[in-house]
C-alpha positions as CSV (number, residue, x, y, z in Angstrom):
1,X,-1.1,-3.8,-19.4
2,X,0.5,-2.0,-22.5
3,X,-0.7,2.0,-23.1
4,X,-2.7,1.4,-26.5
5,X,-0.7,1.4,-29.3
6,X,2.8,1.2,-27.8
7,X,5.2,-2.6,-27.3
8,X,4.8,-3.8,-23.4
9,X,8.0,-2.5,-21.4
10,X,8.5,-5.9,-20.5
11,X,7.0,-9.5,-21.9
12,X,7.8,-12.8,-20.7
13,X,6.7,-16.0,-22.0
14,X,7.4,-18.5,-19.1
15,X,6.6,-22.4,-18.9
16,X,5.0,-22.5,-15.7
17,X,6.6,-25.9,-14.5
18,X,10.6,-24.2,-14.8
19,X,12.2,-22.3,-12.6
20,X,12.1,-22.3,-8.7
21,X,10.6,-20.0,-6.0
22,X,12.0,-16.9,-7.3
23,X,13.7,-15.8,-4.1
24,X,16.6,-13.9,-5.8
25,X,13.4,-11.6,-6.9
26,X,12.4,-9.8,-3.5
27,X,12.7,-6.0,-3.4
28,X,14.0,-4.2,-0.6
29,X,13.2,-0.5,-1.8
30,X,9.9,-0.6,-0.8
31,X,7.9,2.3,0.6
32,X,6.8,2.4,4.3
33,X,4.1,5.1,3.8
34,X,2.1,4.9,7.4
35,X,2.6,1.6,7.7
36,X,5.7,2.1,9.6
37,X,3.6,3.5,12.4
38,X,3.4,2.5,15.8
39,X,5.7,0.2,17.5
40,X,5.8,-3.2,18.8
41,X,4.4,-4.2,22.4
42,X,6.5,-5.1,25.2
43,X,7.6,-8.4,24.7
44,X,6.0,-9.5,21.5
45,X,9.2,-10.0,19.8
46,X,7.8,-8.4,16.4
47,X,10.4,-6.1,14.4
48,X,8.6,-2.9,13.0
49,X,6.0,-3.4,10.0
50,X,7.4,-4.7,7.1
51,X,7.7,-2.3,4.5
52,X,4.5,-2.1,2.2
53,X,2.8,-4.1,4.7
54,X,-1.0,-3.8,5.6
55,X,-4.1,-1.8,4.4
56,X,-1.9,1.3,3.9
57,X,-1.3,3.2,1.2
58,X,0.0,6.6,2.1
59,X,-0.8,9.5,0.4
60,X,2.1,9.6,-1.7
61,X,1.4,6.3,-3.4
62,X,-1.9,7.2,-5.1
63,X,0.1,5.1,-8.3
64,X,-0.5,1.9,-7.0
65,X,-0.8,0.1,-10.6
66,X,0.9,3.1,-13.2
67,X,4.0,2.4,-15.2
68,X,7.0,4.2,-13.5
69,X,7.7,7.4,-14.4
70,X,10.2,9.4,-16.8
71,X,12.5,9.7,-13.5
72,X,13.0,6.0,-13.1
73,X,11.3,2.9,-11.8
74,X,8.9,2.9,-8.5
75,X,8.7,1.0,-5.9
76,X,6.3,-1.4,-5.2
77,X,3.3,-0.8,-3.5
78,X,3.5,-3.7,-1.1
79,X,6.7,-5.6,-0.2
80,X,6.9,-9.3,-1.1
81,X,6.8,-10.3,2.4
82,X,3.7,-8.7,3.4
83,X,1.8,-10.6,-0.1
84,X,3.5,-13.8,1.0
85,X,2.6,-13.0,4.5
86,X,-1.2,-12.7,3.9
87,X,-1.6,-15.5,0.7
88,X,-2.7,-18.5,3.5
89,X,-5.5,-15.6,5.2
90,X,-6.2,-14.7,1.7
91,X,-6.7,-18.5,0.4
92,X,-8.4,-19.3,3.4
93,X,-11.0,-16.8,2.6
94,X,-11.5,-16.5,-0.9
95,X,-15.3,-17.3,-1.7
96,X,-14.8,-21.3,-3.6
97,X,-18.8,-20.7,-3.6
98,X,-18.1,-18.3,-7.1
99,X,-16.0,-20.8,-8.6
100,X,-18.8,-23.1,-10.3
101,X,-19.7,-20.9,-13.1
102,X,-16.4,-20.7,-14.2
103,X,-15.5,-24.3,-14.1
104,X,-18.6,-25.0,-16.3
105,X,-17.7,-21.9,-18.9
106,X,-15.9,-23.5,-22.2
107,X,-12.5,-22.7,-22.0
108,X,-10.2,-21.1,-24.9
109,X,-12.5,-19.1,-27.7
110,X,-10.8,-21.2,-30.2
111,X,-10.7,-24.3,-28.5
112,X,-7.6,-23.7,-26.8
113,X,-6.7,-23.3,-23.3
114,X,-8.7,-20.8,-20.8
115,X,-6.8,-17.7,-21.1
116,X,-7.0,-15.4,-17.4
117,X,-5.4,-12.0,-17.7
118,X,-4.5,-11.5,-13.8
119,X,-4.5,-7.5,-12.7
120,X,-2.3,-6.7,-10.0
121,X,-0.8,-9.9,-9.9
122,X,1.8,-9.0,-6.8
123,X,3.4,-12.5,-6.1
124,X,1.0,-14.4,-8.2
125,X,-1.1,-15.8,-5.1
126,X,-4.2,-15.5,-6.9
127,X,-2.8,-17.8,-9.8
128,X,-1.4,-20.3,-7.0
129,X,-5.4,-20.6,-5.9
130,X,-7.2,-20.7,-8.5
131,X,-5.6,-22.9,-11.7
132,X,-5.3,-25.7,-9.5
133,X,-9.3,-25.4,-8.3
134,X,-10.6,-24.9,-12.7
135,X,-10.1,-28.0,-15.4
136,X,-8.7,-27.9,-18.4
137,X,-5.5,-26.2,-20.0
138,X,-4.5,-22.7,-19.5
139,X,-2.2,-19.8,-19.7
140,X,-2.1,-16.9,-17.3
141,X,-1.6,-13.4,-18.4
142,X,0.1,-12.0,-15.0
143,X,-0.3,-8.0,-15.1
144,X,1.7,-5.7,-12.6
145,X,3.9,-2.6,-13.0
146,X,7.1,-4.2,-10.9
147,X,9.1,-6.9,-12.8
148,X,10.4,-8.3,-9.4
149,X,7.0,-9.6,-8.4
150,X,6.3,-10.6,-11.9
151,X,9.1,-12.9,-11.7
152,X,8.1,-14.0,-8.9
153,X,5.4,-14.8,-10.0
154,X,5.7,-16.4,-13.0
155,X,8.4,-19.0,-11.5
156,X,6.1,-19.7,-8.2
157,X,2.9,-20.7,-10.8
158,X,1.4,-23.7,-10.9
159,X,1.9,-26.3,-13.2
160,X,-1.1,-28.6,-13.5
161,X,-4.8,-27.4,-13.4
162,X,-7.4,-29.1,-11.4
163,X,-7.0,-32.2,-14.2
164,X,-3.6,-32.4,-14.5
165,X,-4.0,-30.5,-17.2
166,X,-0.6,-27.9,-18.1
167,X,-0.8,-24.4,-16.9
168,X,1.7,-21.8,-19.1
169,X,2.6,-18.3,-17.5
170,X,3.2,-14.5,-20.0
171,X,4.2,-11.4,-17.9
172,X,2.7,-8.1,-18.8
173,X,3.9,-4.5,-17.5
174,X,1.9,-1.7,-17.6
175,X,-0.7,0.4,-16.5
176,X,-4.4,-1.4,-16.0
177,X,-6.0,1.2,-15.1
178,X,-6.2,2.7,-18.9
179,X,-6.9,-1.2,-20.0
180,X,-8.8,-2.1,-23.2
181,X,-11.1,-4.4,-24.8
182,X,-8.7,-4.8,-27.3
183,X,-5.7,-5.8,-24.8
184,X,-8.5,-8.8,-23.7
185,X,-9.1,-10.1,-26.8
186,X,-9.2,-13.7,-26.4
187,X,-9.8,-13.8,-22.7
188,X,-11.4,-16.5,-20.7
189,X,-11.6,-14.6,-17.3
190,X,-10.1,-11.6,-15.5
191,X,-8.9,-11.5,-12.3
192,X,-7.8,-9.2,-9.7
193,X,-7.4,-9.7,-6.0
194,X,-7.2,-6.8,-3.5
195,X,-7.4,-4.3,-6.6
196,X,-11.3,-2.8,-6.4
197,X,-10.6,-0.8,-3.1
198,X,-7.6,1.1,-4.3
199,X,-9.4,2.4,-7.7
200,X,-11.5,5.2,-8.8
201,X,-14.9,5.1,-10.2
202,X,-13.3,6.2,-13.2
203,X,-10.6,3.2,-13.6
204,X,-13.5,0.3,-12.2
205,X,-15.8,1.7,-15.1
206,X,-12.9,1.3,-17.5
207,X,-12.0,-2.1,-16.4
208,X,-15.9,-2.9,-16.5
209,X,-15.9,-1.8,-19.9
210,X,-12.6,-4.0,-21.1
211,X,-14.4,-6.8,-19.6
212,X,-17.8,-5.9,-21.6
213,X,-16.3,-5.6,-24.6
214,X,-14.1,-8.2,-24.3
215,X,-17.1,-10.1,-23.1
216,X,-15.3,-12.1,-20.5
217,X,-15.7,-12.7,-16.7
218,X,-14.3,-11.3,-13.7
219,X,-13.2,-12.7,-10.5
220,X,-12.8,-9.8,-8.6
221,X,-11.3,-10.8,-5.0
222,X,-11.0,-9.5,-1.1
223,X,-12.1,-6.3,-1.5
224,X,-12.3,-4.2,1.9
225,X,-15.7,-4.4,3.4
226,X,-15.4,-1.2,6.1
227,X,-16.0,-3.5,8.7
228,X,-13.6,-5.0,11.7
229,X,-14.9,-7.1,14.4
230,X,-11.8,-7.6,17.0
231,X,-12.6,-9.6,20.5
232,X,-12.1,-9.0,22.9
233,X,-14.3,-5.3,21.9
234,X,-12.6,-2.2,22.7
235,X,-14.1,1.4,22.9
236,X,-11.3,2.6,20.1
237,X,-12.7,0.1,17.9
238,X,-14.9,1.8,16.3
239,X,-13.3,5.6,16.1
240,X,-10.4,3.6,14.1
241,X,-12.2,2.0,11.8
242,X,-13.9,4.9,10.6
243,X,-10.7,6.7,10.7
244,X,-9.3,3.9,8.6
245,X,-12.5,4.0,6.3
246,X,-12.0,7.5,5.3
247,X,-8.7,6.8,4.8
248,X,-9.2,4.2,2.1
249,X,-11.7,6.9,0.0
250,X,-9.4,9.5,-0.2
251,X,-8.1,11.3,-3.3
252,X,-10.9,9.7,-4.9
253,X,-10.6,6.3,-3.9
254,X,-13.3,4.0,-3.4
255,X,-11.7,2.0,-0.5
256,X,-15.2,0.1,1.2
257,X,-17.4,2.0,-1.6
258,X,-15.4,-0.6,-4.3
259,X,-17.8,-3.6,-4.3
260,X,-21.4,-1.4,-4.7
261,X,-19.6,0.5,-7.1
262,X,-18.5,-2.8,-9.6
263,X,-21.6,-4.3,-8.9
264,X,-23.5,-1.2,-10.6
265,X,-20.9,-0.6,-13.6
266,X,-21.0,-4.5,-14.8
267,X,-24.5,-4.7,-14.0
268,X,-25.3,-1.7,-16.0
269,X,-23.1,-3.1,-19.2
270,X,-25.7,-6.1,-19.2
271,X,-23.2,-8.9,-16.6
272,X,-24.8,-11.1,-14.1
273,X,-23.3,-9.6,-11.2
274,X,-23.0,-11.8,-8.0
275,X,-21.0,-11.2,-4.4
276,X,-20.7,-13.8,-1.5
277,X,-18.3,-12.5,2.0
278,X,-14.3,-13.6,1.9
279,X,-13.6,-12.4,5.2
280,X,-9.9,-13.0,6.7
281,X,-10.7,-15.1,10.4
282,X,-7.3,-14.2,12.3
283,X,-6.3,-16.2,15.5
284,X,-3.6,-17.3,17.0
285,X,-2.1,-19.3,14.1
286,X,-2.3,-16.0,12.3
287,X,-0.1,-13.4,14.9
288,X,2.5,-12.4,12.8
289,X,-0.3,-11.7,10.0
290,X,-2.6,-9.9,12.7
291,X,0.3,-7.6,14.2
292,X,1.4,-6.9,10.8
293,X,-2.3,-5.7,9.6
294,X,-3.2,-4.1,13.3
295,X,-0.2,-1.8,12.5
296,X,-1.0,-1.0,9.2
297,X,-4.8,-0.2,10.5
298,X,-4.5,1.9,13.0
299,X,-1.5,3.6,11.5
300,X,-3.8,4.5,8.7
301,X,-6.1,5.6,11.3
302,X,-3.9,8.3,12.6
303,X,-2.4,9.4,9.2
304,X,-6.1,10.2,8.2
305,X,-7.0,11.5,12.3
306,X,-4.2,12.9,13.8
307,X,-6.0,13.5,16.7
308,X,-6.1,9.8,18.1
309,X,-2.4,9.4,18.0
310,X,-2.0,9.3,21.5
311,X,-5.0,6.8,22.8
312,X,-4.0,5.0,19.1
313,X,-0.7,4.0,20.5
314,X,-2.0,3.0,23.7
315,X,-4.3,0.6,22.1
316,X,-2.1,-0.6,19.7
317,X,0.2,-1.9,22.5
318,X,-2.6,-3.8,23.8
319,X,-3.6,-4.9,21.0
320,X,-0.3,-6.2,19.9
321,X,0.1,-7.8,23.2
322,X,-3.0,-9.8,23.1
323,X,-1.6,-10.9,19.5
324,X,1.3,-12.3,21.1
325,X,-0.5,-13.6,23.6
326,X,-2.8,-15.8,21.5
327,X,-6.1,-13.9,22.9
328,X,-6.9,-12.1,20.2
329,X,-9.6,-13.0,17.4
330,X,-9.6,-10.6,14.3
331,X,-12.2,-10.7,11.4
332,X,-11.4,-8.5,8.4
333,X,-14.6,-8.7,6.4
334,X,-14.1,-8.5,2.7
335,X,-16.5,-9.4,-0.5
336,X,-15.7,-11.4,-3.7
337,X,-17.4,-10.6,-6.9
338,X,-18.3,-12.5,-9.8
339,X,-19.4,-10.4,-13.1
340,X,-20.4,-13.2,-15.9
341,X,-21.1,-11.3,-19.0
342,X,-24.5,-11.1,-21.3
343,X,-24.7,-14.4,-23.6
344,X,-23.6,-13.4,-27.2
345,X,-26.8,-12.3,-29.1
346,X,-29.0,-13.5,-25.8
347,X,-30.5,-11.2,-23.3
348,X,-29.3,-9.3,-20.3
């Protein structure tokens, strides 16, 4: 999203039905942060984490959706191969049980189609799930700071809506974290998927704002939960996730804090403010997902708790191994949040 008062670095109108998959789009220059930690187990046949993969963000990439700076552009904060790894787990999990207040909702403010502005767009999975599940035209405002993903995602859309109907694609560059009412003007629905955790009070009371006085919806998706059920149990268990917990609020981040904190700032500008679980179920059809996150995890474990390096790596091996060896049953428990916004001269 633009900074108020200045032109978009980049804009793209796309027809959502052109173009291919985008694959001359991936990015190699990718960050590893900590989720390069921690190596594979014997015999897994897993190459080291793909860059940007995972819950991590290291504490060096606090600038997860800012504009590059003066020097030149960032990199990413997660490669396209771990977003395209994780969109099945993610559509698998998504809540459909929010959907039916949206697909009821009249669609363009002037009769045109439903316009969603979608924050932190990565490879456009969220897009790929939900136009084809809501009737009617529409056009999807795709908002992230690299222009590699945006391609990708604008040439990996959907073209048809749950009706057939055509679904049109715009890029937006920028920072949403200083978004506007102003910059929603006209907006059906906001998105965002995987975004709460990695803001500040500050930025999800801003984005509650733009919503209020935009007075459109949000979908907010797969926020982190703090909570990790792995079977078979392990004593570590527990002493990682908490690691990994206090990882995810640092610097001011809300990390498992995200969800209670939305829920209070739209409540409190007059939304209807409902949640239902999205959880990621990870078996074996999932191992190259799980070994992916289970590095990521624990390596954010030991970034935050340098202490439990040693017994970290020890149960990482086992844990990978189990991966590999189709014994291991992961649930990542996130929420979903719906925010529908006060009627227009009705009450709260």
């Amino acid at each position: 999203m633009n900074t108020p008062g200045t032109p978009p670095d980049r804009t793209e109108a796309w027809d959502a039905g052109a173009g291919g998959t985008g694959t001359g789009a991936r990015r190699d220059r990718v960050r590893r942060g900590g989720a390069g930690w921690g190596t594979a187990a014997p015999g897994d046949g897993s190459a080291p984490v793909v860059a940007g993969a995972g819950p991590v963000q290291s504490s060096g990439d606090r600038d997860a959706v800012r504009l590059p700076g003066a020097d030149g552009e960032e990199p990413p904060r997660y490669a396209p191969e771990w977003l395209r790894l994780r969109e099945g787990a993610d559509a698998a999990a998504r809540a459909r049980e929010l959907l039916g207040p949206l697909r009821v909702r009249p669609a363009g403010r002037t009769g045109g189609p439903l316009v969603v502005h979608d924050l932190g767009c990565g490879t456009g999975s969220m897009g790929r799930w939900l136009a084809p599940r809501l009737p009617g035209a529409q056009h999807w405002i795709l908002h992230d700071r690299d222009p590699g993903l945006l391609r990708f995602a604008a040439m990996a859309a959907p073209r048809a809506a749950a009706d057939g109907s055509p679904v049109t694609v715009e890029t937006r560059r920028g920072d949403i974290a200083r978004l506007t009412p102003e910059a929603l003007a006209g907006a059906s629905l906001v998105t965002a998927s995987a975004l709460l955790d990695v803001l500040t009070r500050a930025e999800v009371e801003t984005l509650a704002d733009a919503c209020a006085g935009a007075g459109c919806p949000a979908l907010l998706t797969l926020s982190v939960a703090g909570r990790v059920a792995l079977a078979p149990a392990d004593p570590l268990d527990t002493a990682v996730t908490e690691a990994f917990n206090a990882h995810q609020r640092r610097a001011g981040l809300l990390g498992p804090d995200a969800v209670a904190v939305a829920r209070e700032a739209f409540a409190g500008r007059g939304a209807t403010v409902r949640a239902h679980p999205s959880p990621w179920r990870l078996g074996p059809e999932e191992a190259a997902l799980t070994g992916q996150w289970l590095r990521g995890w624990v390596g954010a474990a030991v970034e935050q708790r340098p202490e439990l390096r040693g017994p970290a790596e020890r149960y990482l091996t086992a844990r990978l191994a189990a991966c590999a060896a189709g014994t291991l049953r992961v649930t990542v428990h996130h929420t979903d949040l719906l925010a529908l916004p006060r009627p227009t001269g009705g009450p709260a």
